[in-house]
C-alpha positions in Angstrom: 16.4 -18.1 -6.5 14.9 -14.8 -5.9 17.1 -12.0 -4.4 17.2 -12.0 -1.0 17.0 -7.9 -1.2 13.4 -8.0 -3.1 12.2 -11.0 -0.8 12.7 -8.6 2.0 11.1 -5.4 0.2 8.4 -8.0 -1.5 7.2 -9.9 1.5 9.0 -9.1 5.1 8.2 -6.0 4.9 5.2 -5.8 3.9 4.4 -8.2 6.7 6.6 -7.2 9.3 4.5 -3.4 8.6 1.2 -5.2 9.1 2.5 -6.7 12.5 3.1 -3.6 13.8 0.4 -1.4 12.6 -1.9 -4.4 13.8 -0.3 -4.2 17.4 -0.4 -0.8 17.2 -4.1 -1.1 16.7 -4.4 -4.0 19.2 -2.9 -2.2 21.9 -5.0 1.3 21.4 -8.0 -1.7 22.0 -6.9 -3.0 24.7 -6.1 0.5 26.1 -9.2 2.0 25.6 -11.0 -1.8 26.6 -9.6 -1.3 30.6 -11.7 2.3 30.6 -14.5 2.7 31.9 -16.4 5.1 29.4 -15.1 2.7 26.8 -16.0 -0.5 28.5 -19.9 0.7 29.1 -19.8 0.3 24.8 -19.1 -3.0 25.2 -17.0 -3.3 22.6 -15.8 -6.8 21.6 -13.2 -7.9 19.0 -14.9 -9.4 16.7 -15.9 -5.1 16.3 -11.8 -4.9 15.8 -11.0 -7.8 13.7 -12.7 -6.4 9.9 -9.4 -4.1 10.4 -6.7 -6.8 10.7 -8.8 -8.4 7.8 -9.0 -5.3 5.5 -5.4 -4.4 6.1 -3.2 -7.3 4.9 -4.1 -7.0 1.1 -0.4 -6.1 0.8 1.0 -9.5 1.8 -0.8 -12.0 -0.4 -0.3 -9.0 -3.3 3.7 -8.7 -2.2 4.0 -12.9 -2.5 2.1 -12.9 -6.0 5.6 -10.0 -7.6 7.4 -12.5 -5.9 5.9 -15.5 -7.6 6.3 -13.1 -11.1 9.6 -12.6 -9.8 10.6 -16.3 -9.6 8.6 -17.4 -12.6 10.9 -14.9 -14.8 14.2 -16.0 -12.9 13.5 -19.4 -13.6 12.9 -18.6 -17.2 16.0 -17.2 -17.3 18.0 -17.3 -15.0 19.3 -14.6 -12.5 18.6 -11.1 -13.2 21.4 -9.1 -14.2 21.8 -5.8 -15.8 18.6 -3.5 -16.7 16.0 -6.5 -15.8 17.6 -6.4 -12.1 17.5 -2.6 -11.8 13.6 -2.8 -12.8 12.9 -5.5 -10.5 14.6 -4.0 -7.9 13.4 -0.1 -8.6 9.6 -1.9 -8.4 10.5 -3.9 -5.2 11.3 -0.5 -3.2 8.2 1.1 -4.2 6.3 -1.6 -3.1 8.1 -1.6 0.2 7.3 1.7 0.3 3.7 1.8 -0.7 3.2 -1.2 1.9 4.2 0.6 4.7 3.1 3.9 4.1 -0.6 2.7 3.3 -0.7 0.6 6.5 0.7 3.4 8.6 -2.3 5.7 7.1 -4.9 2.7 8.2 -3.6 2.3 11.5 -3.3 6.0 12.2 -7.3 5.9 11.3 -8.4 3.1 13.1 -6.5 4.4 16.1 -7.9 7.8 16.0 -11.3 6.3 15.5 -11.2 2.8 17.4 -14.7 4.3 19.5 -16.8 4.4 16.5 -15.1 1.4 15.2 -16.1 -0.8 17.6 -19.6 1.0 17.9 -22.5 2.7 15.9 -20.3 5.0 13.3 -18.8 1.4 12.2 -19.9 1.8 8.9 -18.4 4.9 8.4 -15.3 4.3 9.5 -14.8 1.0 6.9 -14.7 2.9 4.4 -12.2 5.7 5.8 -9.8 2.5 6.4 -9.8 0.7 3.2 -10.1 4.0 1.0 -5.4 3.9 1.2 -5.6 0.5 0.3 -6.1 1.5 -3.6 -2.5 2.3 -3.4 -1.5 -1.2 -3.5 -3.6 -2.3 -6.0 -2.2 0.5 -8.1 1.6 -1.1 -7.1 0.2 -4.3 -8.3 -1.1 -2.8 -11.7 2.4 -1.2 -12.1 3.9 -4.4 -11.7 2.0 -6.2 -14.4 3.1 -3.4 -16.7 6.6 -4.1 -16.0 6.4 -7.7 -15.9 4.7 -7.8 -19.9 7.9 -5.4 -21.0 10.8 -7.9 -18.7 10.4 -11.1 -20.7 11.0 -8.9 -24.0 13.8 -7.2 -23.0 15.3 -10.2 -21.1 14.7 -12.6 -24.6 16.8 -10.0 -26.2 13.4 -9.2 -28.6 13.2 -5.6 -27.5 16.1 -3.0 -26.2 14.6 -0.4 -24.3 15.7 3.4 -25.5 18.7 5.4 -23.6 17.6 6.2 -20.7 14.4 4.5 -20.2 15.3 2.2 -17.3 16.8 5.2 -15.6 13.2 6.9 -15.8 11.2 4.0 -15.1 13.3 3.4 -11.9 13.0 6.8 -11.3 9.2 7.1 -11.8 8.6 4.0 -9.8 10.2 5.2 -6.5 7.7 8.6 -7.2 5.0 6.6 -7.2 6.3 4.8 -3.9 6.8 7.7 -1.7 3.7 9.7 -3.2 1.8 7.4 -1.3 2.6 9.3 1.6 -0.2 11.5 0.5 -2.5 8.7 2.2 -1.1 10.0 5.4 -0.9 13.3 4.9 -4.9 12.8 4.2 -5.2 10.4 7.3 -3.8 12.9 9.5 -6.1 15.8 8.3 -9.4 13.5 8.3 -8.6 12.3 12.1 -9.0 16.1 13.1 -12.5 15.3 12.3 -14.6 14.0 15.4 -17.8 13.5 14.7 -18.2 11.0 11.8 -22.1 10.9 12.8 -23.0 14.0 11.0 -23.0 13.7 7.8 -21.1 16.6 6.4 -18.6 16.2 8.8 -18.3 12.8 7.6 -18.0 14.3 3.9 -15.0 16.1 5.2 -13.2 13.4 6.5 -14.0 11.2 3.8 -13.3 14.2 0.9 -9.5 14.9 3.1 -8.7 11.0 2.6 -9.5 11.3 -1.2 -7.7 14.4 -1.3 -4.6 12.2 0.1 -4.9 10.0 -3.1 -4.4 12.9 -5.5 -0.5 12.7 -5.4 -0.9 9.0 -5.3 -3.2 9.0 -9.1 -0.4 11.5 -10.2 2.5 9.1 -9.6 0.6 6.5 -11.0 -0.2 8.3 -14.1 3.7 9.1 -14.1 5.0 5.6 -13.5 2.9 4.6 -16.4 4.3 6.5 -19.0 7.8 6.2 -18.3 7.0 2.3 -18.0 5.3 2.7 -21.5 8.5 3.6 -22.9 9.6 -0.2 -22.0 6.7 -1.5 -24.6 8.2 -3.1 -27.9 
């Protein structure tokens, strides 16, 4: 049975952060919905929903580590020793990635619900998804982990002093680097007007600025976890 600690890091909270970004998102709708400049755009939710739709990648990715989790626990029973450290060192960065990602998305569908829900649509899409990378970068890190667990937990491989201390280590950088993707949400919302396009390029080039320290915790977390290779 998987540990009720990286249940709640690998799947509540990825989903109870969605919930409230979504309401948070919801609520700024219906908000600007009951004004009248807003209400002459006619905006309509099916304008909204691509946002609730692009933003949940975290919770189907959060149940597959859990389904890794529980295939390697019933392999071999409960996780003990290095193996739980690693497990639970990957499960807080994804809890962290999660929520910071889905803060930055809500903060920029908030800021920019008006062009959302009318003509600068398709500029905002992309200013929205562009934090989601973070998760799929989580997921890569897991797999990484994953291939090294079964060798160390078969006894086949020991990892060198000190290796699980750095992976842990490296994996909670990577976590709160993410942060970054608010840091870069923040600065592109300062932006107003998507419709010209070099202002656009701005808002766009802050975001991707945002994902800097995200590549560079990455590229961190994947060397240390290299160290866990036989």
């Amino acid at each position: 049975m998987v540990a009720l600690l990286t249940t709640t890091l690998v799947l509540l909270i990825p989903v109870g952060a969605w919930a409230l970004a979504a309401t948070a998102v919801a609520t700024e709708y219906a908000e600007r919905r009951a004004r009248v400049d807003v209400r002459a755009m006619q905006p309509t939710i099916r304008r909204v929903a691509p946002y609730f739709a692009m933003t949940c990648l975290s919770i189907p990715i959060g149940l597959l580590i859990w389904y890794l989790v529980a295939g390697v626990e019933s392999e071999f029973g409960p996780l003990a020793g290095a193996a739980d450290r690693l497990v639970t060192s990957l499960a807080v960065s994804f809890a962290l990635t999660a929520a910071i990602t889905l803060a930055a998305q809500a903060s920029i569908a908030r800021a920019r619900l008006g062009e959302l829900v009318g003509p600068g649509r398709n500029r905002v899409v992309p200013l929205i998804a562009a934090p989601s990378t973070g998760v799929l970068f989580a997921y890569v890190l897991s797999f990484l982990m994953f291939g090294s667990l079964h060798s160390i937990l078969d006894g086949s491989f020991a990892p060198p002093p000190g290796a699980v201390d750095s992976v842990a280590l490296a994996l909670l950088i990577f976590g709160i680097a993410n942060f970054g993707y608010l840091g870069g949400a923040f600065a592109s919302n300062r932006i107003s007007n998507l419709v010209n396009p070099q202002a656009y390029g701005r808002a766009m080039a802050r975001v991707v600025i945002g994902e800097i320290p995200v590549v560079l915790g990455l590229v961190y977390a994947f060397l240390q976890l290299s160290a866990l290779h036989p």
